[in-house]
TIVO-2410 file (N, C-alpha, C; in nm, 3 decimals):
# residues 78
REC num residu      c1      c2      c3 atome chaine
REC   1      X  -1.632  -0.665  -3.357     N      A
REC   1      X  -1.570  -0.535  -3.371    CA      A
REC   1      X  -1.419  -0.551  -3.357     C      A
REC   2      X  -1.309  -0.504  -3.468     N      A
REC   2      X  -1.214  -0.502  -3.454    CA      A
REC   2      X  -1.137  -0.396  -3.377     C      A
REC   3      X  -1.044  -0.462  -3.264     N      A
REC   3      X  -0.966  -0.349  -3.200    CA      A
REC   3      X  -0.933  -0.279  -3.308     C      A
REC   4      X  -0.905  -0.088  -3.255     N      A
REC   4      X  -0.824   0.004  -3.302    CA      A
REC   4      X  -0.657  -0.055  -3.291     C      A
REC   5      X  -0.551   0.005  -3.343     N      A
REC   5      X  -0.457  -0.072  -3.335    CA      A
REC   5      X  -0.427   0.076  -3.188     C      A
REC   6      X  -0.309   0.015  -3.147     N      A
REC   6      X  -0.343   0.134  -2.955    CA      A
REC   6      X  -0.265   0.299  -3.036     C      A
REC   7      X  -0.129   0.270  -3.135     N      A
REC   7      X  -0.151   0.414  -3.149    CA      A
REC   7      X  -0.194   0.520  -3.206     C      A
REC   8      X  -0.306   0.427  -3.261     N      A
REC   8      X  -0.395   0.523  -3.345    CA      A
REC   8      X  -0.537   0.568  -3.229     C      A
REC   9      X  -0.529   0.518  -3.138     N      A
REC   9      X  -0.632   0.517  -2.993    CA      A
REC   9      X  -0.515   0.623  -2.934     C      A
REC  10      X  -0.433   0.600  -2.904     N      A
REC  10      X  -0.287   0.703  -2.792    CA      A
REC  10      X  -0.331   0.829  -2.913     C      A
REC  11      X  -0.278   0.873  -3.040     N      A
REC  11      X  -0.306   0.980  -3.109    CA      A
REC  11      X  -0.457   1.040  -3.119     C      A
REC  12      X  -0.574   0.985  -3.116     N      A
REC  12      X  -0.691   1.029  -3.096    CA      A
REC  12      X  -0.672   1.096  -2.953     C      A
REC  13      X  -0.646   1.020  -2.892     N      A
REC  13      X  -0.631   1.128  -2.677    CA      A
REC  13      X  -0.573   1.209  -2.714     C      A
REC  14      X  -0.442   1.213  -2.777     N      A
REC  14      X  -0.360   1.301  -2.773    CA      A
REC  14      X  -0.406   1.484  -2.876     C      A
REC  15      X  -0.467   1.442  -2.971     N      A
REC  15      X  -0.541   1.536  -3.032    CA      A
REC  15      X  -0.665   1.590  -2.986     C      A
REC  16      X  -0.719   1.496  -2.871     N      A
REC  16      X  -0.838   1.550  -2.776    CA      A
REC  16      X  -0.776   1.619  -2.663     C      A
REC  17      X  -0.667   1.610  -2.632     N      A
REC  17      X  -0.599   1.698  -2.509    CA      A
REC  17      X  -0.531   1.815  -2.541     C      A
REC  18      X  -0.457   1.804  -2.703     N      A
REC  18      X  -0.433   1.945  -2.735    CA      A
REC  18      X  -0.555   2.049  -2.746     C      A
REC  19      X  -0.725   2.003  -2.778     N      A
REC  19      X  -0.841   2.084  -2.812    CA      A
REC  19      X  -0.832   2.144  -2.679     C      A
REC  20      X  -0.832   2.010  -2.575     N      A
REC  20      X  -0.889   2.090  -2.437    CA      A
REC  20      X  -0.781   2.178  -2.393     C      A
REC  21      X  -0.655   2.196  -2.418     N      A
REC  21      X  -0.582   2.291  -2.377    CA      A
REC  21      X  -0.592   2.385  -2.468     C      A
REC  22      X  -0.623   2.395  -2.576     N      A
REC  22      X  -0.605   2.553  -2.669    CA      A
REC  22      X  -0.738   2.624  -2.576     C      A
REC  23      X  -0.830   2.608  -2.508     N      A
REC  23      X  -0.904   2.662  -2.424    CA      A
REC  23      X  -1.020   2.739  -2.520     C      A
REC  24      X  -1.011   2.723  -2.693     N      A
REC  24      X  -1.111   2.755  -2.801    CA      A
REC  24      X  -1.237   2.708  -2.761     C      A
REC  25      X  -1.269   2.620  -2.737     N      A
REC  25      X  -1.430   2.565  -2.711    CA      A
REC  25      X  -1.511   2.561  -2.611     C      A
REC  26      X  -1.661   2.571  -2.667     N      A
REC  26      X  -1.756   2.610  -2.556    CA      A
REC  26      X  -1.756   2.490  -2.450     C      A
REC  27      X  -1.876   2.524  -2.345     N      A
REC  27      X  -1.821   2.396  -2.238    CA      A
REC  27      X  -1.894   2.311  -2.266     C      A
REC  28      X  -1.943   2.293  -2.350     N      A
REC  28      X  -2.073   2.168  -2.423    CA      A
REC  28      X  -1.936   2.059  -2.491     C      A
REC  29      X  -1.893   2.161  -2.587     N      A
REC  29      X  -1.788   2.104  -2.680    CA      A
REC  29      X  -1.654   2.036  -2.589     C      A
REC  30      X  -1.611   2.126  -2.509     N      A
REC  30      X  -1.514   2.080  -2.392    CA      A
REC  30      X  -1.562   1.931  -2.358     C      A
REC  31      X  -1.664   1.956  -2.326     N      A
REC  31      X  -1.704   1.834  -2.209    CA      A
REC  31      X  -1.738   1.713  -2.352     C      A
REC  32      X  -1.810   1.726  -2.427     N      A
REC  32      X  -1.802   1.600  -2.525    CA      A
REC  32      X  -1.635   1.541  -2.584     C      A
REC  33      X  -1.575   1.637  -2.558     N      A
REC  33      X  -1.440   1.594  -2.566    CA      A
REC  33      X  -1.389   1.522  -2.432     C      A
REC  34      X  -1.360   1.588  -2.319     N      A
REC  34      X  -1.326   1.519  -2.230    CA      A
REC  34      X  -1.420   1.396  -2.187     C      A
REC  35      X  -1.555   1.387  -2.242     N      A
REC  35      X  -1.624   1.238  -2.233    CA      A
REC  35      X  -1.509   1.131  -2.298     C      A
REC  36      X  -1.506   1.171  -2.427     N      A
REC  36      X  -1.448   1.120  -2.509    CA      A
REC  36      X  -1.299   1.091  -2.464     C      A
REC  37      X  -1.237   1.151  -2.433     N      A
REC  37      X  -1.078   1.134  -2.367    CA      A
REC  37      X  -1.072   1.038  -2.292     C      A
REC  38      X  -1.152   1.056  -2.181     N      A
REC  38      X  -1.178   0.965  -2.050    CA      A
REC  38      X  -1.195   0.849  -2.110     C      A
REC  39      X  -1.275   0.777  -2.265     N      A
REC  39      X  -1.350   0.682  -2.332    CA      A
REC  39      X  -1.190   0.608  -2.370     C      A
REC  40      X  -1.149   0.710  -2.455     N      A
REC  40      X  -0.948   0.640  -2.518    CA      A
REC  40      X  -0.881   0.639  -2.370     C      A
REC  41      X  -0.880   0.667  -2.288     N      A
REC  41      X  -0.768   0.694  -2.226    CA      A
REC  41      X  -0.815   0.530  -2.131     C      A
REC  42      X  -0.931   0.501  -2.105     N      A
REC  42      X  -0.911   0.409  -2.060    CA      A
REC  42      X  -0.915   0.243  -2.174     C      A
REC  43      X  -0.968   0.324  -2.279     N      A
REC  43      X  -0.906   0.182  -2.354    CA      A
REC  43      X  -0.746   0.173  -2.358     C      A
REC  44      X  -0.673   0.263  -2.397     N      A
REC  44      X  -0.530   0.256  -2.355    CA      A
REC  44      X  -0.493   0.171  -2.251     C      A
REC  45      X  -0.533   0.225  -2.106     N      A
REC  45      X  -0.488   0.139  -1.995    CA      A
REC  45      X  -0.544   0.002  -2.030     C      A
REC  46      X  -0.642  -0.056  -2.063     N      A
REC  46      X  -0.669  -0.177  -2.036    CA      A
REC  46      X  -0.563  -0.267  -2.162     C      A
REC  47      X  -0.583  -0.192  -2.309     N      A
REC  47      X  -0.431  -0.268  -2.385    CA      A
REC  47      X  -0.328  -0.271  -2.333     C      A
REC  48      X  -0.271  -0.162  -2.245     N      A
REC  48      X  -0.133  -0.200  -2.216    CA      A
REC  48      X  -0.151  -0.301  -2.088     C      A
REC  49      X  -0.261  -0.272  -2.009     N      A
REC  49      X  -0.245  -0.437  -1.872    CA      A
REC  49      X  -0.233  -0.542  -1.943     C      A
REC  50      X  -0.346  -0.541  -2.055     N      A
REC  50      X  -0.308  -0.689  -2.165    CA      A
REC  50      X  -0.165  -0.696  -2.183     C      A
REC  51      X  -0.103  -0.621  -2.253     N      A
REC  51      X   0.005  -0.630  -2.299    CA      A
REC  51      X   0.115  -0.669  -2.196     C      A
REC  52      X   0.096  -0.601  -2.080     N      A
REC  52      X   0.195  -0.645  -1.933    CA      A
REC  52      X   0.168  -0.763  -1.929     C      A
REC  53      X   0.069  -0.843  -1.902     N      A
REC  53      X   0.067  -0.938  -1.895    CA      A
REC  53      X   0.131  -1.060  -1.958     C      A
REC  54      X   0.181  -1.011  -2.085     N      A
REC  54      X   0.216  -1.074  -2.202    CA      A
REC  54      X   0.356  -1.050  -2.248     C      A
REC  55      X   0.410  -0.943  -2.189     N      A
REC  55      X   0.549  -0.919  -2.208    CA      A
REC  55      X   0.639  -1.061  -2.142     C      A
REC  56      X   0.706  -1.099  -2.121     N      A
REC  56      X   0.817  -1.155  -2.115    CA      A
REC  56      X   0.965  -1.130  -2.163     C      A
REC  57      X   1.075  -1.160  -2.037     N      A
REC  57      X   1.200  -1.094  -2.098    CA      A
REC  57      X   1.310  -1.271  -2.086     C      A
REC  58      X   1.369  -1.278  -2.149     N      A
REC  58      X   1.445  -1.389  -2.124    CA      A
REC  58      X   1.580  -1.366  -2.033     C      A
REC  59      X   1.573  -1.436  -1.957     N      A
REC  59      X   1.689  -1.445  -1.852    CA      A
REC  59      X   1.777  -1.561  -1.892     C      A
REC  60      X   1.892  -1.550  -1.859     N      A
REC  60      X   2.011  -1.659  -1.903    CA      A
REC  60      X   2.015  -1.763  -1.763     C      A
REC  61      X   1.982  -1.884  -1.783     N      A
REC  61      X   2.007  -1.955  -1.626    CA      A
REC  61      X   2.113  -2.064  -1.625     C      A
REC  62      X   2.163  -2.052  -1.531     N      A
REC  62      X   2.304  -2.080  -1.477    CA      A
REC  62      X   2.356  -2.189  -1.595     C      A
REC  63      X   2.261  -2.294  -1.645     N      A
REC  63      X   2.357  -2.401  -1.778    CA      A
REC  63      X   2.369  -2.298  -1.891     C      A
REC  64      X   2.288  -2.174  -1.921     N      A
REC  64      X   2.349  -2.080  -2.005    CA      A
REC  64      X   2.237  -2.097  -2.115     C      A
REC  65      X   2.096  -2.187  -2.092     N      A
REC  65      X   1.974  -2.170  -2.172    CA      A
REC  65      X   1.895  -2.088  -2.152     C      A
REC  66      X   1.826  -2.019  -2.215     N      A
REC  66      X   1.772  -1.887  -2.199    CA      A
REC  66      X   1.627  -1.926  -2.164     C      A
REC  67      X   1.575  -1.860  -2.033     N      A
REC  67      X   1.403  -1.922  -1.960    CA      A
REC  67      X   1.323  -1.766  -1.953     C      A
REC  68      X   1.238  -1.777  -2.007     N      A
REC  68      X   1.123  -1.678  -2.033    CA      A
REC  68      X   1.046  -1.619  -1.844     C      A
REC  69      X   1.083  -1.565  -1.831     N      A
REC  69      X   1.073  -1.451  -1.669    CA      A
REC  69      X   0.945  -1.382  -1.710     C      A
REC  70      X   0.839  -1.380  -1.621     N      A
REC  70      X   0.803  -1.216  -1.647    CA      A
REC  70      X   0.835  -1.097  -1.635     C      A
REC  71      X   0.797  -1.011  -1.704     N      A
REC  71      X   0.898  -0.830  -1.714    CA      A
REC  71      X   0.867  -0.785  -1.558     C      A
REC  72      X   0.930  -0.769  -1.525     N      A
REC  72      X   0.901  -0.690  -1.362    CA      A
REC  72      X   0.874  -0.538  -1.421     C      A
REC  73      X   0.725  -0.510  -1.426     N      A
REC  73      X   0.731  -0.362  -1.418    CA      A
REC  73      X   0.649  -0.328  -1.269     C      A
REC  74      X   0.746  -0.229  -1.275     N      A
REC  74      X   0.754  -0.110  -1.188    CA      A
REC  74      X   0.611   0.007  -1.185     C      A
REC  75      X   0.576  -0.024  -1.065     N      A
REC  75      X   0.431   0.101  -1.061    CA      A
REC  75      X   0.472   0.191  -1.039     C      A
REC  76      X   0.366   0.324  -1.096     N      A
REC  76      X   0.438   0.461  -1.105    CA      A
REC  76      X   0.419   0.477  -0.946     C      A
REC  77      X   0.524   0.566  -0.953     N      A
REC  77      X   0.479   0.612  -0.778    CA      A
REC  77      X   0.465   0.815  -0.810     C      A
REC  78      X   0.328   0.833  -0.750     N      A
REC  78      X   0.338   0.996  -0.784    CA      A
REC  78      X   0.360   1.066  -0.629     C      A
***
């Protein structure tokens, strides 16, 4: 099975979260949607941990050759 490419997965959530906010649908329909949300939203997270993992930023070191660092990201803090 070929991955979705992620923002065509990010735009599917995103068109399942505008349904659940227009507040139009029954709670059968609601809830097969928010199954479904919950389904993209965590394939999302797991491409982008891949992707963290895989980022790299180049740093300049002191003879002035450029050495591959990992990206320091930052966890959200709520």
């Amino acid at each position: 099975m070929s991955k979705e490419r992620f923002e065509d997965t990010f735009k599917k959530l995103e068109t399942i979260v505008s349904k659940l906010e227009g507040g139009d649908l029954s709670l059968e329909d609601s809830m097969k949607l928010f199954e479904e949300g919950m389904r993209l939203s965590r394939i999302c997270s797991e491409r982008l941990a891949e992707i963290q993992k895989r980022v790299e930023i180049l740093l300049k070191s002191e003879d002035g050759s450029l050495q591959p660092q990992p990206f320091p990201f930052e966890e959200e803090k709520d």
